[in-house]
PyMOL Python script that loads the backbone (N, CA, C, O; Angstrom):
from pymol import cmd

cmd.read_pdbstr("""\
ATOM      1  N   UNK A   1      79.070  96.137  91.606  1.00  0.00           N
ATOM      2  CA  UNK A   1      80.087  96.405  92.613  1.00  0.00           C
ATOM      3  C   UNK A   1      80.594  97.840  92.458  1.00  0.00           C
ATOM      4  O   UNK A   1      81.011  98.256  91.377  1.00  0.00           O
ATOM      5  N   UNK A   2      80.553  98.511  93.456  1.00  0.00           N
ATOM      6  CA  UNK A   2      81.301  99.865  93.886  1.00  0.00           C
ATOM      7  C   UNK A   2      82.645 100.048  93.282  1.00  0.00           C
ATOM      8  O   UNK A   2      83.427  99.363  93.941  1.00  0.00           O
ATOM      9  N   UNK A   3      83.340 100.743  92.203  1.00  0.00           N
ATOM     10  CA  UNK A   3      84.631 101.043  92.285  1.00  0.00           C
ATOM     11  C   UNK A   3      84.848 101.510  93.186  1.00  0.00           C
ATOM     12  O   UNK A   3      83.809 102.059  93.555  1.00  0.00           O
ATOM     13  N   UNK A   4      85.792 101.711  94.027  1.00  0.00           N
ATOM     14  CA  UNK A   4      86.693 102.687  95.211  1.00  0.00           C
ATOM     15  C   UNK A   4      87.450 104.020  94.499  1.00  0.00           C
ATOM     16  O   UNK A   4      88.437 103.817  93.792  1.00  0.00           O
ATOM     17  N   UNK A   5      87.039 105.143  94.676  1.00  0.00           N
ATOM     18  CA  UNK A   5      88.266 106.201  94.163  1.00  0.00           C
ATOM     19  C   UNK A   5      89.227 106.155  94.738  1.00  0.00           C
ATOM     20  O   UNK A   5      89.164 105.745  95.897  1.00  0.00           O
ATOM     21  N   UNK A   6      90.300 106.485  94.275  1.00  0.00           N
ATOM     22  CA  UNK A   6      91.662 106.966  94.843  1.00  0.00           C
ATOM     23  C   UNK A   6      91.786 108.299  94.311  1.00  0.00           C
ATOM     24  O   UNK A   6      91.404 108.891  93.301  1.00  0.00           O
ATOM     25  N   UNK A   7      92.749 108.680  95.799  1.00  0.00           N
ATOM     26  CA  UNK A   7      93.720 109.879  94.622  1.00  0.00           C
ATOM     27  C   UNK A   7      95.120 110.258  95.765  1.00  0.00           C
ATOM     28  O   UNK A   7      95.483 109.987  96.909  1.00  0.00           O
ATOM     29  N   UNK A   8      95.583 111.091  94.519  1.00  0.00           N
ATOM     30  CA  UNK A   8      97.242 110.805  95.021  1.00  0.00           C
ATOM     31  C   UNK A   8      97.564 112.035  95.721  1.00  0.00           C
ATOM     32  O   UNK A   8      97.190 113.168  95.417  1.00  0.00           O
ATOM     33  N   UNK A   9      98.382 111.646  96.798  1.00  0.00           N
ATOM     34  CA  UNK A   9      98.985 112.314  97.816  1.00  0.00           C
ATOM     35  C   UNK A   9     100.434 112.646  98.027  1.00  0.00           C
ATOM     36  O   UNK A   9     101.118 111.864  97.365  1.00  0.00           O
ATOM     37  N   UNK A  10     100.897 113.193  98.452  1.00  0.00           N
ATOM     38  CA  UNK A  10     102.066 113.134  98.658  1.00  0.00           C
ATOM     39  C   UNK A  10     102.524 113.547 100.217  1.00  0.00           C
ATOM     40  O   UNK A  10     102.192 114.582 100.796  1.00  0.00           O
ATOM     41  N   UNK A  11     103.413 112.422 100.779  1.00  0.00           N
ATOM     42  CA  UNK A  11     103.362 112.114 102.048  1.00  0.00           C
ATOM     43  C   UNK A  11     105.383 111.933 102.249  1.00  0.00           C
ATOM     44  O   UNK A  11     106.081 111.058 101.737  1.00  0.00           O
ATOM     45  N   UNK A  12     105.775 112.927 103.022  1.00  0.00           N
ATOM     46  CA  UNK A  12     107.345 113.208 103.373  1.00  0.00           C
ATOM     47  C   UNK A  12     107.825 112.918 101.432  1.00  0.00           C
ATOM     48  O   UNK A  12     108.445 111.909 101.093  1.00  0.00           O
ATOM     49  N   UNK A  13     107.489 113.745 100.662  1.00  0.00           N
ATOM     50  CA  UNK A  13     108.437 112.949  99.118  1.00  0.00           C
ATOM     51  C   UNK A  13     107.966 112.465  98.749  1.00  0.00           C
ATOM     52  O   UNK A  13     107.992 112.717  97.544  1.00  0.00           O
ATOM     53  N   UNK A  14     106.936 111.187  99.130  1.00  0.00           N
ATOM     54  CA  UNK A  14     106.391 110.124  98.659  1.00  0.00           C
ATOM     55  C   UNK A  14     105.431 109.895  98.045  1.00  0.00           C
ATOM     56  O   UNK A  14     104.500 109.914  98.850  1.00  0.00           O
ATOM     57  N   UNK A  15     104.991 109.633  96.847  1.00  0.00           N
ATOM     58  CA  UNK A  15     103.756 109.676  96.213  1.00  0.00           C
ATOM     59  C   UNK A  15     102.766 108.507  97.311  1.00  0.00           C
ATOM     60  O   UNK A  15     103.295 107.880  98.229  1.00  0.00           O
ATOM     61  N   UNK A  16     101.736 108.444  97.067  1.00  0.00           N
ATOM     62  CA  UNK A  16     101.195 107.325  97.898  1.00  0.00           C
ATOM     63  C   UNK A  16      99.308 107.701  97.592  1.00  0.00           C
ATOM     64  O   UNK A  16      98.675 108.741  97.770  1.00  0.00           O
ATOM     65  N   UNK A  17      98.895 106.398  97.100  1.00  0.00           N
ATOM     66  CA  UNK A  17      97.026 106.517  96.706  1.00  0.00           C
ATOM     67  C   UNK A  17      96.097 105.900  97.894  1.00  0.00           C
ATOM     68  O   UNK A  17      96.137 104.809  98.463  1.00  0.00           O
ATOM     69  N   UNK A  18      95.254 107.019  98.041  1.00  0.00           N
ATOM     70  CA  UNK A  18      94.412 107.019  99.606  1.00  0.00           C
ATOM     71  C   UNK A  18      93.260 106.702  99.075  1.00  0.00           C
ATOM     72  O   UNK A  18      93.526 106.794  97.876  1.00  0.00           O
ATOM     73  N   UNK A  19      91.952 106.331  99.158  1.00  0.00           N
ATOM     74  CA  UNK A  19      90.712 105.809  99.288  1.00  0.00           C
ATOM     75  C   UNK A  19      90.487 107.806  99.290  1.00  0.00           C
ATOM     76  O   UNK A  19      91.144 108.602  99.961  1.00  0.00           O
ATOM     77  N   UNK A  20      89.553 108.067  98.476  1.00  0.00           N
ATOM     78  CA  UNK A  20      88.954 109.522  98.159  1.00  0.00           C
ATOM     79  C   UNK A  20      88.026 109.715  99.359  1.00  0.00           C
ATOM     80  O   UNK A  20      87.172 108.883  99.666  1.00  0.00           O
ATOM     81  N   UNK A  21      88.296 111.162 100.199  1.00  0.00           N
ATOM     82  CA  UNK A  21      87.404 111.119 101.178  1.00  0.00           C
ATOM     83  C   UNK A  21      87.981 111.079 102.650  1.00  0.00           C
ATOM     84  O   UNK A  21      87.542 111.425 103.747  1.00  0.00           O
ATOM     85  N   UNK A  22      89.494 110.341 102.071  1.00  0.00           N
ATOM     86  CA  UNK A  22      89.783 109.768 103.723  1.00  0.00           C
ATOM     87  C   UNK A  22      90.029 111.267 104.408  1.00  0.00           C
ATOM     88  O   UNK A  22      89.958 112.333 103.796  1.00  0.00           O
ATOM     89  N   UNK A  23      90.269 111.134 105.515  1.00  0.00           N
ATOM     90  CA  UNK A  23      90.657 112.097 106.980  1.00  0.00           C
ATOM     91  C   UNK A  23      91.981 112.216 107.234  1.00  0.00           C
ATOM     92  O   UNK A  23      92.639 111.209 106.973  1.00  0.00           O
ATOM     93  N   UNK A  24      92.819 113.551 107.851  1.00  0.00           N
ATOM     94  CA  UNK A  24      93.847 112.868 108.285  1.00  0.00           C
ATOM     95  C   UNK A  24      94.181 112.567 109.382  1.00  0.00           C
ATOM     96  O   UNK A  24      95.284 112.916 109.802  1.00  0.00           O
ATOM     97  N   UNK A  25      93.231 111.764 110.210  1.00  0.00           N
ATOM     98  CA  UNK A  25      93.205 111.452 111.722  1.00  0.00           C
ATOM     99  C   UNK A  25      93.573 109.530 110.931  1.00  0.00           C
ATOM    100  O   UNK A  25      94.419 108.651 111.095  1.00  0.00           O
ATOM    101  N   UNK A  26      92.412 109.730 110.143  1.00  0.00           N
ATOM    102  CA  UNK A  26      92.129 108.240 109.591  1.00  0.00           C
ATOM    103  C   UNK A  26      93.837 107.308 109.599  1.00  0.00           C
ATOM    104  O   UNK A  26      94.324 106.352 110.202  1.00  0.00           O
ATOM    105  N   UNK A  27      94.453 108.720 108.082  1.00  0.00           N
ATOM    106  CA  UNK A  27      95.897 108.313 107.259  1.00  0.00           C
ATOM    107  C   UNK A  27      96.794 108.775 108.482  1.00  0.00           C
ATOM    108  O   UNK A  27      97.872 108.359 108.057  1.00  0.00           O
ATOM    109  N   UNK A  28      97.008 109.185 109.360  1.00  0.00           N
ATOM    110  CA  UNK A  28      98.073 109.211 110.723  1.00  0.00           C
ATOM    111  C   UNK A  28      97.873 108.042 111.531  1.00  0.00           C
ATOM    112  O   UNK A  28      98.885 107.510 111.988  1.00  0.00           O
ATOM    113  N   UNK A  29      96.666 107.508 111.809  1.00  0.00           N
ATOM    114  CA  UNK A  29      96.139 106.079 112.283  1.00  0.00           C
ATOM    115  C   UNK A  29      97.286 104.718 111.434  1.00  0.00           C
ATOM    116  O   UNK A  29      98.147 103.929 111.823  1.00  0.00           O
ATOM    117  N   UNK A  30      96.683 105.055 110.214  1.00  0.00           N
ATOM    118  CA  UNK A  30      96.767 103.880 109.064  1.00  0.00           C
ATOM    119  C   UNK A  30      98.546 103.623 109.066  1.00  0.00           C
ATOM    120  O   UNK A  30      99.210 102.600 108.896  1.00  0.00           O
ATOM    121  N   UNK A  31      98.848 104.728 109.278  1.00  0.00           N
ATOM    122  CA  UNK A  31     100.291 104.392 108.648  1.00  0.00           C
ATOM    123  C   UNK A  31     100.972 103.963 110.181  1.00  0.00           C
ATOM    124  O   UNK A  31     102.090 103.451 110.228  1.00  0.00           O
ATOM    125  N   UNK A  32     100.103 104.254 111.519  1.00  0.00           N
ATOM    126  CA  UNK A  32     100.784 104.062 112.445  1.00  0.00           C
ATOM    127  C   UNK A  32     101.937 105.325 113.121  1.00  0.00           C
ATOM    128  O   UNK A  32     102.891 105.117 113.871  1.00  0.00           O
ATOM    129  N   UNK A  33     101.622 106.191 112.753  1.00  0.00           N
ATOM    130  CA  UNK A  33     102.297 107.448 113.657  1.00  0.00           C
ATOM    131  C   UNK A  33     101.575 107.841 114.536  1.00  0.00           C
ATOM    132  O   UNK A  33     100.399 108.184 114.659  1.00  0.00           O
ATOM    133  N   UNK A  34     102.991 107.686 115.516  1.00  0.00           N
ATOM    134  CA  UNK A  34     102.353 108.324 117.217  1.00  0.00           C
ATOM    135  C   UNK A  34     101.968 109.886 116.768  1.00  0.00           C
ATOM    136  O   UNK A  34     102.799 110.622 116.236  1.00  0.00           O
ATOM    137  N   UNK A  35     100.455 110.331 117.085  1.00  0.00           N
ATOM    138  CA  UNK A  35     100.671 111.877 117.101  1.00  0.00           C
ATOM    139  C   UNK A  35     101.082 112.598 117.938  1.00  0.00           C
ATOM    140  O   UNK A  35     101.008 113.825 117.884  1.00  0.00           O
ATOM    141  N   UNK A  36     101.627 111.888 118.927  1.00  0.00           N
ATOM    142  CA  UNK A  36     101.796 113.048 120.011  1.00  0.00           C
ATOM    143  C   UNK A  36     103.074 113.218 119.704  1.00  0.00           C
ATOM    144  O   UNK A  36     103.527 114.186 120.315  1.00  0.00           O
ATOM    145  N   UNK A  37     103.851 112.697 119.023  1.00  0.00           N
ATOM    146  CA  UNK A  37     105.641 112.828 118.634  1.00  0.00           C
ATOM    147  C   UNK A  37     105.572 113.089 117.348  1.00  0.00           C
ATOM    148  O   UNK A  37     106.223 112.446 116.525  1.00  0.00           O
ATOM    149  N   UNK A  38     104.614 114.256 116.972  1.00  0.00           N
ATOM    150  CA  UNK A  38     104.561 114.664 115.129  1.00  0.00           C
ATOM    151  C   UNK A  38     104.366 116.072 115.212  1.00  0.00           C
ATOM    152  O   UNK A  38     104.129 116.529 116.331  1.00  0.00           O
ATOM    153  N   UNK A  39     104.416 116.788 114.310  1.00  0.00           N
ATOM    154  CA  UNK A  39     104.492 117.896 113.713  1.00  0.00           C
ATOM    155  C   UNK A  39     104.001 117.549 112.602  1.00  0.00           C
ATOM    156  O   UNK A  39     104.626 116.694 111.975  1.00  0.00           O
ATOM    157  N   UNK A  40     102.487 118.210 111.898  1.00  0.00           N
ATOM    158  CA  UNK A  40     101.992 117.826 110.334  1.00  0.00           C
ATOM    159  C   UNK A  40     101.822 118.852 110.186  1.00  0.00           C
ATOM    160  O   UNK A  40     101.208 119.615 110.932  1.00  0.00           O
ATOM    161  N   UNK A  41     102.444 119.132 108.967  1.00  0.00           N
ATOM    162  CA  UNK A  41     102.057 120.085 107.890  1.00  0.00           C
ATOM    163  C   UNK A  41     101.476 119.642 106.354  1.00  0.00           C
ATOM    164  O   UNK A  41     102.015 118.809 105.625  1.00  0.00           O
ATOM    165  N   UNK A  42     100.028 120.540 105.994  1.00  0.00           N
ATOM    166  CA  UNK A  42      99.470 120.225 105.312  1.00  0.00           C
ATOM    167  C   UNK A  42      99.271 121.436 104.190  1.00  0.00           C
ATOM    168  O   UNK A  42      98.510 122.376 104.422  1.00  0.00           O
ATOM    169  N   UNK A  43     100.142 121.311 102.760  1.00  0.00           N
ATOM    170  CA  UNK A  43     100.152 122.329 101.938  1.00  0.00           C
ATOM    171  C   UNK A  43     101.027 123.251 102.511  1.00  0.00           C
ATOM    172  O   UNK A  43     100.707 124.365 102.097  1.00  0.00           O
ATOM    173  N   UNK A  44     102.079 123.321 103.345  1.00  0.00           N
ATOM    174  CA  UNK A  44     102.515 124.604 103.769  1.00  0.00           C
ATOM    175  C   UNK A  44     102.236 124.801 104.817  1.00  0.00           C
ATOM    176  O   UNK A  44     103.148 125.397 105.389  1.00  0.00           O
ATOM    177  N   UNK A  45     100.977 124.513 105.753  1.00  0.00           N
ATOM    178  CA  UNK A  45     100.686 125.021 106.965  1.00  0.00           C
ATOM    179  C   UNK A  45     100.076 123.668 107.648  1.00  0.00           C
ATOM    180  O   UNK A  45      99.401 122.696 107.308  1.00  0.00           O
ATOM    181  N   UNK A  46     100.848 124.295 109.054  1.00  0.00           N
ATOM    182  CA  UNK A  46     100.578 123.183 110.399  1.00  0.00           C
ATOM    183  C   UNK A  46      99.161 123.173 110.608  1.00  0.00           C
ATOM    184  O   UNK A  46      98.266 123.982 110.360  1.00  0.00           O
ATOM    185  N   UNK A  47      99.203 121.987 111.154  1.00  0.00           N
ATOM    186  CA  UNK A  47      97.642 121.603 111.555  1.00  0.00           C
ATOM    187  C   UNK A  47      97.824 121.310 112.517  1.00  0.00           C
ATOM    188  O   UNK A  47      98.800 120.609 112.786  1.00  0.00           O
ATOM    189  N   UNK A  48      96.748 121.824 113.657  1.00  0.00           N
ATOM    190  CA  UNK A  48      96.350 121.814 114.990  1.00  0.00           C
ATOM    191  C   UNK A  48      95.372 120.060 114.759  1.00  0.00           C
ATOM    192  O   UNK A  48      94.545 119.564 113.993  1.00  0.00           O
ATOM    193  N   UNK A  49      96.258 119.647 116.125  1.00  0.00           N
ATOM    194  CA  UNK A  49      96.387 118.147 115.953  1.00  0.00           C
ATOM    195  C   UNK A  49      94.687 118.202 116.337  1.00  0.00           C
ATOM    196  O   UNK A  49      93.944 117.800 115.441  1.00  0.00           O
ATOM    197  N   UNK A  50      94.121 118.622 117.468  1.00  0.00           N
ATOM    198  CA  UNK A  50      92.551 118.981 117.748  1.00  0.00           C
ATOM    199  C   UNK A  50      91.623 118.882 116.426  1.00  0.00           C
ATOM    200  O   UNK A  50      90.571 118.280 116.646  1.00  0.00           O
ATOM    201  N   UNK A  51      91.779 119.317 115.179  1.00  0.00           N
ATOM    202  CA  UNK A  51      91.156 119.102 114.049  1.00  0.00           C
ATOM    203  C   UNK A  51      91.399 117.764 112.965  1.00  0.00           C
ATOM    204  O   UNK A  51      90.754 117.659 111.921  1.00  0.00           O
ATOM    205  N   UNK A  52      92.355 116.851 113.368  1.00  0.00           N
ATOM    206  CA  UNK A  52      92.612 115.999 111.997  1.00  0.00           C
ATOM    207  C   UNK A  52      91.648 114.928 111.493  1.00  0.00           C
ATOM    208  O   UNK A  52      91.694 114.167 110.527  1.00  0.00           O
ATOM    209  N   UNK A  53      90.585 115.160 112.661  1.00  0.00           N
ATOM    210  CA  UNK A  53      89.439 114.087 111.684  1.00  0.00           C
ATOM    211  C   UNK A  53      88.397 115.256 111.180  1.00  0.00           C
ATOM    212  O   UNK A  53      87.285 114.885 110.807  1.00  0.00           O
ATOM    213  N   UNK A  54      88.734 116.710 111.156  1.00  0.00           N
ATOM    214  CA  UNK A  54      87.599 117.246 110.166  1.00  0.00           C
ATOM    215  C   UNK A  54      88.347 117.648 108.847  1.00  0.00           C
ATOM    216  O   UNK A  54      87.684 118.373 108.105  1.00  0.00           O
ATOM    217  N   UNK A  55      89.595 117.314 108.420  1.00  0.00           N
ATOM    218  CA  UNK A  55      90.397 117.659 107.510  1.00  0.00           C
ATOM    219  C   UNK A  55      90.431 116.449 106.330  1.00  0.00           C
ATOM    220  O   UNK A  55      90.935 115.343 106.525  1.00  0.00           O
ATOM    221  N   UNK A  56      89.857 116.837 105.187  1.00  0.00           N
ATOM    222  CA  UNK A  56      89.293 115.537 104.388  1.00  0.00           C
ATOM    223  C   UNK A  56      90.179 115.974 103.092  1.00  0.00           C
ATOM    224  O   UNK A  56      89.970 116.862 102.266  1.00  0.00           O
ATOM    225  N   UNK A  57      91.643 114.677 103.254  1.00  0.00           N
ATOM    226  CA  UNK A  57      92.565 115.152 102.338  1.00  0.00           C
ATOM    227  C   UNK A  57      92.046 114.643 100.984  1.00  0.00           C
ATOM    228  O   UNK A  57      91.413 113.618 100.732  1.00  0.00           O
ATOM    229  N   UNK A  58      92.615 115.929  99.930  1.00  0.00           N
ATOM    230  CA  UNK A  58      92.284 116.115  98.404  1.00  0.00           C
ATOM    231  C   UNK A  58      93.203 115.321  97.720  1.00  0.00           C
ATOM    232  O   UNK A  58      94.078 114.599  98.199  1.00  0.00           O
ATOM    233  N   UNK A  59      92.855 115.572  96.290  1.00  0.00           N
ATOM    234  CA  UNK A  59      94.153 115.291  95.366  1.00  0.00           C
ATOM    235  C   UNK A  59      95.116 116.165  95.481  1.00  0.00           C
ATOM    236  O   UNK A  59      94.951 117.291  95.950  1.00  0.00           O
ATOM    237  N   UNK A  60      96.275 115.681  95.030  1.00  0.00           N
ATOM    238  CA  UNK A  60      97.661 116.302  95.261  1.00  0.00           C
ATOM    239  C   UNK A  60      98.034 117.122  96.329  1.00  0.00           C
ATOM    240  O   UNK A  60      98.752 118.115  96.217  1.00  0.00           O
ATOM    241  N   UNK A  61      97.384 116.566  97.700  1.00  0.00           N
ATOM    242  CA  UNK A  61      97.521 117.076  98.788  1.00  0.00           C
ATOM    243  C   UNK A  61      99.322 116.906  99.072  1.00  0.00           C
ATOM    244  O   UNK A  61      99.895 115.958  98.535  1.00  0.00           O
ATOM    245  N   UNK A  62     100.098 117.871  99.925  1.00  0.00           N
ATOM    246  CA  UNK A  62     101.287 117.762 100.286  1.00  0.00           C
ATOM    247  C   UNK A  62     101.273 117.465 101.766  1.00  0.00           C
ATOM    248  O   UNK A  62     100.447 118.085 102.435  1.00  0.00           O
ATOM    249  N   UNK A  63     102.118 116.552 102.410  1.00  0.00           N
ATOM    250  CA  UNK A  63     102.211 116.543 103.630  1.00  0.00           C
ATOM    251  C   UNK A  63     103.663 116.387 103.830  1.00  0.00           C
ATOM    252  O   UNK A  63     104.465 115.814 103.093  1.00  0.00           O
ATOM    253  N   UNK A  64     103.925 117.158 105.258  1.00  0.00           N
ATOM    254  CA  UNK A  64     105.064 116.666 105.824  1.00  0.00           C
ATOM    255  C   UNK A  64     105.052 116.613 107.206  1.00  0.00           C
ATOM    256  O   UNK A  64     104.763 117.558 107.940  1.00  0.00           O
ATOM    257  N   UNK A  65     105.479 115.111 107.678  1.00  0.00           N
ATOM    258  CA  UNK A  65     105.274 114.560 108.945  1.00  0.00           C
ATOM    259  C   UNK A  65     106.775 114.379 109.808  1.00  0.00           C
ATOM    260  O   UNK A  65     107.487 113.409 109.548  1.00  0.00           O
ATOM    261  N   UNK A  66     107.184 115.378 110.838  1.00  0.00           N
ATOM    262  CA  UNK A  66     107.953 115.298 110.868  1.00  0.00           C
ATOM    263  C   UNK A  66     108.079 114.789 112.795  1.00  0.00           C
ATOM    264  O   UNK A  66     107.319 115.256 113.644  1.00  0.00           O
ATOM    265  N   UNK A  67     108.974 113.979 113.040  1.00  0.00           N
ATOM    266  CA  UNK A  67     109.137 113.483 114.000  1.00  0.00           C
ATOM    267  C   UNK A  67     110.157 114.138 114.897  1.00  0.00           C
ATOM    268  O   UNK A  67     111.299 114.406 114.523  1.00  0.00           O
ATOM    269  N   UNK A  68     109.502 114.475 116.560  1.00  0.00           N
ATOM    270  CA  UNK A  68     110.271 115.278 117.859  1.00  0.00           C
ATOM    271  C   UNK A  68     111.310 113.950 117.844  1.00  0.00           C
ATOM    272  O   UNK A  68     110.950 112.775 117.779  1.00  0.00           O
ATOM    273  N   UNK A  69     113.163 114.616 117.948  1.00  0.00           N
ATOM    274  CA  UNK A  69     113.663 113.873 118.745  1.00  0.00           C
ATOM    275  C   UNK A  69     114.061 114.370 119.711  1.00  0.00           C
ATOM    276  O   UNK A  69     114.370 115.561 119.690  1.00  0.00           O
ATOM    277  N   UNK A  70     114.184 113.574 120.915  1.00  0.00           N
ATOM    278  CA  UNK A  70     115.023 114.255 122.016  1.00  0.00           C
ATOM    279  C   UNK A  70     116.621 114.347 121.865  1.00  0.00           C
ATOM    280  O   UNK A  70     117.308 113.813 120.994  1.00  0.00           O
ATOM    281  N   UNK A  71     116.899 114.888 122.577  1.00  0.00           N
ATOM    282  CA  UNK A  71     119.009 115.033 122.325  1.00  0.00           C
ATOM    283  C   UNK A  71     119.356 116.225 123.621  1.00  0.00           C
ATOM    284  O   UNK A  71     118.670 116.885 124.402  1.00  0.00           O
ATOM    285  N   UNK A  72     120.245 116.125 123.446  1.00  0.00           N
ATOM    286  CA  UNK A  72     120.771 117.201 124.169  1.00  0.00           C
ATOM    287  C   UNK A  72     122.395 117.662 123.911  1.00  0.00           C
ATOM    288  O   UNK A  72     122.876 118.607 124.538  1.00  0.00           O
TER     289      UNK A  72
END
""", "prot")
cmd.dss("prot")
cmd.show_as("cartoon", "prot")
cmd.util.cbc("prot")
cmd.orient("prot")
């Protein structure tokens, strides 16, 4: 039987262990965030939403997912 790798991420603060390899079209899917109401930043810099299934997150990757509100 196959072990599965993991490795660790960090997602808004949060530590959190992904399957090695995954995408981040995949982990924005998985967790259930609308992308069209996000802003991701990956390491420091935004990612153009057009690329997130060629972006194959590492170990100790940083993310921050931050959500549009409306107001006025």
């Amino acid at each position: 039987m196959k072990k599965i790798k993991k490795i660790k991420i960090i997602v808004n603060g949060k530590i959190r262990f992904i399957k090695e390899k995954t995408n981040l079209f995949h982990l924005i899917n998985k967790l259930k965030i609308p992308i069209k109401k996000v802003a991701i930043e990956l390491n420091q810099e935004i990612m153009n939403k057009k690329n997130l299934n060629k972006i194959t997150l590492r170990n100790n990757d940083k993310l921050e997912i931050v959500h549009f509100i409306g107001g006025g």
